[in-house]
N, CA, C and O atoms as a GROMACS GRO file, in nm:
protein
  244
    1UNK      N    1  -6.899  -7.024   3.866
    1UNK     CA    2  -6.854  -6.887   3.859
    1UNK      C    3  -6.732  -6.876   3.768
    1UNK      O    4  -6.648  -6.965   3.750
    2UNK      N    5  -6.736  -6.761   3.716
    2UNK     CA    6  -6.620  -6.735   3.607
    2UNK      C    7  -6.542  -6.624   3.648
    2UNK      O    8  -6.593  -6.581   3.752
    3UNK      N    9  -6.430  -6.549   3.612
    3UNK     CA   10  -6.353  -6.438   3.650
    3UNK      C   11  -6.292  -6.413   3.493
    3UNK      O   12  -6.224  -6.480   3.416
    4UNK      N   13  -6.360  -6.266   3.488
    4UNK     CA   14  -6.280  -6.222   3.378
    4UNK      C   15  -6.141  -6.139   3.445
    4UNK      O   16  -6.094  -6.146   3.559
    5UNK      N   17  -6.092  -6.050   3.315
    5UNK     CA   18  -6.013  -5.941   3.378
    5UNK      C   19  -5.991  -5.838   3.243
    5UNK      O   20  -5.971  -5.877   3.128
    6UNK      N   21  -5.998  -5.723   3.280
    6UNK     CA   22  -6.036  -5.626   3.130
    6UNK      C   23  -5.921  -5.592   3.125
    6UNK      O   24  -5.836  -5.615   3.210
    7UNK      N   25  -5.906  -5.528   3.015
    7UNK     CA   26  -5.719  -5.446   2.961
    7UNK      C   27  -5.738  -5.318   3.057
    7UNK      O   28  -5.668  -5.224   3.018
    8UNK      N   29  -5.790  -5.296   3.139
    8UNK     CA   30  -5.758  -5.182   3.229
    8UNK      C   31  -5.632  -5.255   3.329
    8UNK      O   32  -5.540  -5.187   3.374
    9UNK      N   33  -5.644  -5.387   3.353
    9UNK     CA   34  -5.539  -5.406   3.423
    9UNK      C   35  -5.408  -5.424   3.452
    9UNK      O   36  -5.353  -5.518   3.395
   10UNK      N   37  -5.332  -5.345   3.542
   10UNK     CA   38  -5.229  -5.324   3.567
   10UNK      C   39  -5.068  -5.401   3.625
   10UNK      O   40  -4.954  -5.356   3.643
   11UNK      N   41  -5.129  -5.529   3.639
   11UNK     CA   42  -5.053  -5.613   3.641
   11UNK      C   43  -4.958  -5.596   3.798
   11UNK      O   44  -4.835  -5.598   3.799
   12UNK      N   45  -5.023  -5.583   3.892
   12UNK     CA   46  -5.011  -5.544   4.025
   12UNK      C   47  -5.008  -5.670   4.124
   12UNK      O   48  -4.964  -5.675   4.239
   13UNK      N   49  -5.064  -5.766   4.047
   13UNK     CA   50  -5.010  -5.917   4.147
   13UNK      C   51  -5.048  -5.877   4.261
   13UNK      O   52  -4.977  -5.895   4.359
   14UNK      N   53  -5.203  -5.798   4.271
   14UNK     CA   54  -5.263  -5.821   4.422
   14UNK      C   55  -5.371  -5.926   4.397
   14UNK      O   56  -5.417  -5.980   4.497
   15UNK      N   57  -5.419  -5.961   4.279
   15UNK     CA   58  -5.497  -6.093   4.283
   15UNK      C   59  -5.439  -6.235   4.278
   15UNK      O   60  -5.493  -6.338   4.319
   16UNK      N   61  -5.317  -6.221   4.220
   16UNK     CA   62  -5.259  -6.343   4.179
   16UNK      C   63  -5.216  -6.376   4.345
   16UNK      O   64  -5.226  -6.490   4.390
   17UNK      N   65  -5.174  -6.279   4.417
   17UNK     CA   66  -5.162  -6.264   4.564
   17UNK      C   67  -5.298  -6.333   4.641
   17UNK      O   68  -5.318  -6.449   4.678
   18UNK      N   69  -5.359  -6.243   4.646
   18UNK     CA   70  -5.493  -6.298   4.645
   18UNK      C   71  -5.558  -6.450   4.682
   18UNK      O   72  -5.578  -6.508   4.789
   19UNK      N   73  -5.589  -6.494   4.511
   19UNK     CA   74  -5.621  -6.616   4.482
   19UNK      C   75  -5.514  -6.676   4.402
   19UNK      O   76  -5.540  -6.681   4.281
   20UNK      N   77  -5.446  -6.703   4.424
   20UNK     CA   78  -5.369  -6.802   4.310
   20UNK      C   79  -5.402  -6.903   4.268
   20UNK      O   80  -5.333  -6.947   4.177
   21UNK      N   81  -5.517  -6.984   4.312
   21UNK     CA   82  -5.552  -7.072   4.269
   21UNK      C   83  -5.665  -7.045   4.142
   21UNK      O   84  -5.726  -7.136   4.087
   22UNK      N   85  -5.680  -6.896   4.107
   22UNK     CA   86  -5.790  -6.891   3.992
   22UNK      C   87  -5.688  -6.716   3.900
   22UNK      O   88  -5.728  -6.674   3.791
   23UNK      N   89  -5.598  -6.667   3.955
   23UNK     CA   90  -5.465  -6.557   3.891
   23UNK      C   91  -5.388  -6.568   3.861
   23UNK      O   92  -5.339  -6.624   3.960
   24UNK      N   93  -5.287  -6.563   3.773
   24UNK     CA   94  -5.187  -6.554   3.742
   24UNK      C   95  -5.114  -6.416   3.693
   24UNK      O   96  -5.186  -6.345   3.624
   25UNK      N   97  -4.986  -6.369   3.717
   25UNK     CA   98  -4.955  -6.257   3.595
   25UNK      C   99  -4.870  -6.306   3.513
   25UNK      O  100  -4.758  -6.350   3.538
   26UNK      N  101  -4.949  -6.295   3.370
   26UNK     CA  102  -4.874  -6.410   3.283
   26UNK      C  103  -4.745  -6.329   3.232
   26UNK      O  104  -4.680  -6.243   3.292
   27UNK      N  105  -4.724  -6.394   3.074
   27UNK     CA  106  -4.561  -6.302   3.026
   27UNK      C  107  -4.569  -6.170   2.989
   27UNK      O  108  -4.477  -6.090   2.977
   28UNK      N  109  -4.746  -6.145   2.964
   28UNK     CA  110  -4.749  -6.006   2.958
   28UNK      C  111  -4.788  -5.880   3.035
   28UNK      O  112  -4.855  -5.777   3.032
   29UNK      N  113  -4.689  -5.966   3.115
   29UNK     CA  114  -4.682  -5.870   3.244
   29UNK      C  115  -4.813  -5.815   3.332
   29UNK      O  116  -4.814  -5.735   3.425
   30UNK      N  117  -4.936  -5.895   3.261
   30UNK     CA  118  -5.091  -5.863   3.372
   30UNK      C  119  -5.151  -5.964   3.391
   30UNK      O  120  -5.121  -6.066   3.330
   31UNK      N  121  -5.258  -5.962   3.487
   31UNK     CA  122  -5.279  -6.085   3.535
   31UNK      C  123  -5.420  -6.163   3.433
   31UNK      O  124  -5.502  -6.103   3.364
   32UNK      N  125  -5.413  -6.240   3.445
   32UNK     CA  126  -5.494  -6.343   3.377
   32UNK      C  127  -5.581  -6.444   3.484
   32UNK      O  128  -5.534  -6.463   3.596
   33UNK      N  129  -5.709  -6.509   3.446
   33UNK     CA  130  -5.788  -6.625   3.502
   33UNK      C  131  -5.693  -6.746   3.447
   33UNK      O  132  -5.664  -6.743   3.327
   34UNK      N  133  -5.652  -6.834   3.514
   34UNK     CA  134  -5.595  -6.956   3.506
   34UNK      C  135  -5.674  -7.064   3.499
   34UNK      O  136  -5.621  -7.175   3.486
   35UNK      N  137  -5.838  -7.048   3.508
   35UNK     CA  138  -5.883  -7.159   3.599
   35UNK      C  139  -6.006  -7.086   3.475
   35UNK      O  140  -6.018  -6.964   3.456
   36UNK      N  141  -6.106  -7.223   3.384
   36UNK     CA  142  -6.192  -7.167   3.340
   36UNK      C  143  -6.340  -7.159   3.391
   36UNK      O  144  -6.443  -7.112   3.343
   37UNK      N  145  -6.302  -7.235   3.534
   37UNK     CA  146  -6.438  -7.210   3.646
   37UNK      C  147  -6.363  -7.176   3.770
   37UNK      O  148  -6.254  -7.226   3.798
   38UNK      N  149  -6.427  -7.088   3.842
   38UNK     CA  150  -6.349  -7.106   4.009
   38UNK      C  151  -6.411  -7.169   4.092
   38UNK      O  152  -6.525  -7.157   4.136
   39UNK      N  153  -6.265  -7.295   4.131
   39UNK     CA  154  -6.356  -7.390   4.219
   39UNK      C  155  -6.456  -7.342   4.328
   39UNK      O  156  -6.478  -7.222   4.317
   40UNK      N  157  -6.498  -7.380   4.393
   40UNK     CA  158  -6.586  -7.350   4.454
   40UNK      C  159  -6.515  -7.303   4.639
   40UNK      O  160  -6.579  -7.233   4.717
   41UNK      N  161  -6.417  -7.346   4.663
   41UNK     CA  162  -6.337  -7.343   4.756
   41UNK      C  163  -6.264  -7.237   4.740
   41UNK      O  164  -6.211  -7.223   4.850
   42UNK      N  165  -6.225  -7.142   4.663
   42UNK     CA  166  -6.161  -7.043   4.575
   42UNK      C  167  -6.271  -6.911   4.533
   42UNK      O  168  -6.225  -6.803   4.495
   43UNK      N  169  -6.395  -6.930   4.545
   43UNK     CA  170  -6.479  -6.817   4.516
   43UNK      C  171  -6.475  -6.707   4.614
   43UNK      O  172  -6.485  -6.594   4.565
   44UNK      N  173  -6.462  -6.717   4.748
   44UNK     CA  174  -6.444  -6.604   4.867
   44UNK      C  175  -6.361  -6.523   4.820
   44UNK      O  176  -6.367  -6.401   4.809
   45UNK      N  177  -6.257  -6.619   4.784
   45UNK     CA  178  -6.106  -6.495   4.743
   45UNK      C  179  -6.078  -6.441   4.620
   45UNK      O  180  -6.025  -6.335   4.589
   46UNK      N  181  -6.132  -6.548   4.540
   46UNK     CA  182  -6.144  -6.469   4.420
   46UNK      C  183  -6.234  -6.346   4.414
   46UNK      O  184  -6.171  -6.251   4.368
   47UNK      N  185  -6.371  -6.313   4.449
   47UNK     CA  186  -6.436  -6.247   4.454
   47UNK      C  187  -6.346  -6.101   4.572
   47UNK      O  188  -6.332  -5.982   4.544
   48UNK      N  189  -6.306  -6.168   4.684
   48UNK     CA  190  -6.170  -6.103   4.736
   48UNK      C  191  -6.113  -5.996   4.646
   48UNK      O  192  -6.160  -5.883   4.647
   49UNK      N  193  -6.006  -6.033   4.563
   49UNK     CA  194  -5.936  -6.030   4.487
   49UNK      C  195  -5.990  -5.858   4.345
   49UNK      O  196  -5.944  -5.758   4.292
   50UNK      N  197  -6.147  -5.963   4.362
   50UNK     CA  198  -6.144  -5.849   4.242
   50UNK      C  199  -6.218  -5.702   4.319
   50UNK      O  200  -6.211  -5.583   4.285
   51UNK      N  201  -6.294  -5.775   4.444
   51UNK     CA  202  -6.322  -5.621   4.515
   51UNK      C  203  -6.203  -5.534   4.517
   51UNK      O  204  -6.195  -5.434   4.447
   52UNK      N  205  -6.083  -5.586   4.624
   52UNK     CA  206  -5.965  -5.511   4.587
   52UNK      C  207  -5.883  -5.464   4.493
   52UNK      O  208  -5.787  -5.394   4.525
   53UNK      N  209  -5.908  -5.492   4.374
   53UNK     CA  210  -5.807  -5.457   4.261
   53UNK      C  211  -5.826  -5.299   4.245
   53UNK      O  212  -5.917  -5.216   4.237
   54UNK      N  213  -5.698  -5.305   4.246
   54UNK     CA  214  -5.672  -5.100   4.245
   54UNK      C  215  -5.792  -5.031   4.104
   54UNK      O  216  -5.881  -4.947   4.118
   55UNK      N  217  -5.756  -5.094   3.992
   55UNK     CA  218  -5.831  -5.051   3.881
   55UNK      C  219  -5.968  -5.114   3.843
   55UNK      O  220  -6.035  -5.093   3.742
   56UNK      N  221  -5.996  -5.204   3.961
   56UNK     CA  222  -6.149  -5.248   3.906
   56UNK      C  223  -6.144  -5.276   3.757
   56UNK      O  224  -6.202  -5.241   3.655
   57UNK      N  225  -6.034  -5.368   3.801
   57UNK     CA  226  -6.039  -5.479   3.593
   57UNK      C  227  -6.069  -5.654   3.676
   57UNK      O  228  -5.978  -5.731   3.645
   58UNK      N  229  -6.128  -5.689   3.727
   58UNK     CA  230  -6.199  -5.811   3.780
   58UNK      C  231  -6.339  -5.822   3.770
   58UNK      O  232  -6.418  -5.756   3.838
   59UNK      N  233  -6.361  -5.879   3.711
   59UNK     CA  234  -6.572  -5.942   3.762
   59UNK      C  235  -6.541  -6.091   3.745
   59UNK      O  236  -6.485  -6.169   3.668
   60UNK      N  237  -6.613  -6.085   3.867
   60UNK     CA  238  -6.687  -6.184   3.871
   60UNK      C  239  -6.788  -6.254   3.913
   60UNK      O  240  -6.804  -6.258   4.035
   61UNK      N  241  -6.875  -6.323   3.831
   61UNK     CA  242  -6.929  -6.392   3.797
   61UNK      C  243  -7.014  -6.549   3.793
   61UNK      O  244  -7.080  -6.581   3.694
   0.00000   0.00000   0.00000
């Protein structure tokens, strides 16, 4: 599984909250995939993560 994140996002650090093991909010101030697969131990929340995102800028995949 993969996790994108589109320029709709707002940089709200409820995914990096989330999953941190597959989010980050990098220097430009929004969040980013850290991880270029999500482990497999990490998919619940990642998938978590992007149901909740206020602006629906997560898929995954």
């Amino acid at each position: 599984m993969k996790a994108t994140i589109s320029e709709d996002c707002i940089g709200c650090g409820l995914c990096e909250g989330t999953c941190p093991e597959v989010f980050a909010v990098g220097d430009q101030g929004v969040a980013e995939p850290i991880v270029d697969e999500i482990p497999a131990d990490a998919e619940d929340s990642a998938q978590e993560a992007a149901d909740n995102c206020p602006v629906s800028a997560i898929t995954v995949e």
